[in-house]
C-alpha positions in Angstrom: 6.3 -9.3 -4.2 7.8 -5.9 -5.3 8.7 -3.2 -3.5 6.7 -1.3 -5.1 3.8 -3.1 -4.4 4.7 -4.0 -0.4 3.0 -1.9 2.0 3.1 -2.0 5.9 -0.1 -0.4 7.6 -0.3 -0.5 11.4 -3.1 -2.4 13.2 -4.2 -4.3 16.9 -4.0 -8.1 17.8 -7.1 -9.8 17.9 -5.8 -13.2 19.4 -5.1 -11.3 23.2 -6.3 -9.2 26.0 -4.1 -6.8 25.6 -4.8 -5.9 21.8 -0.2 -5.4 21.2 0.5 -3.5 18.1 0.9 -5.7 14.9 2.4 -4.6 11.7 0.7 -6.4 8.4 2.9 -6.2 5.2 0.5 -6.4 2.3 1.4 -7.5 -1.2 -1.9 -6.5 -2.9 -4.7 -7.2 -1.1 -3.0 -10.4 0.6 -1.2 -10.5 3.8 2.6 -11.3 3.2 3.9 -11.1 7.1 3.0 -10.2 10.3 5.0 -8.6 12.8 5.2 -6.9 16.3 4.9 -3.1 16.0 8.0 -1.5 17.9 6.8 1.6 18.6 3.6 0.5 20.2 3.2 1.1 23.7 1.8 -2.6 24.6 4.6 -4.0 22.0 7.6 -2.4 22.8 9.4 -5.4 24.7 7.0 -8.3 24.2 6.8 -11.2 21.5 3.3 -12.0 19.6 3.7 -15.9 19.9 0.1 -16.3 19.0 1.0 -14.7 15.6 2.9 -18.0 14.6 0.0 -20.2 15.9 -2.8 -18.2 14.0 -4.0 -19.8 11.5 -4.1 -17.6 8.0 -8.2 -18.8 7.6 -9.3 -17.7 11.1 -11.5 -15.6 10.9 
């Protein structure tokens, strides 16, 4: 992966209630990392532990 071909886009959880901000890094059209978006209202001081435990096939 490149810099040049890394993008972040902004997007919702789907594993909880609450539907936190995620941030998806993309390298192509696969999903490098996942990570809690800061300056989401429902993210700001929480941790997405159910990103670890997703598996990358659920669907």
């Amino acid at each position: 992966m490149t810099a040049a071909t890394a993008t972040w886009h902004k997007s919702a959880c789907s594993l909880c209630e609450n539907k936190r901000g995620i941030q998806i890094q993309t390298d192509g059209r696969r999903f490098a990392k996942i990570r809690g978006d800061k300056e989401h209202v429902a993210t700001a001081r929480l941790h997405l532990a159910g990103a670890r435990s997703a598996s990358p096939s659920a669907g």
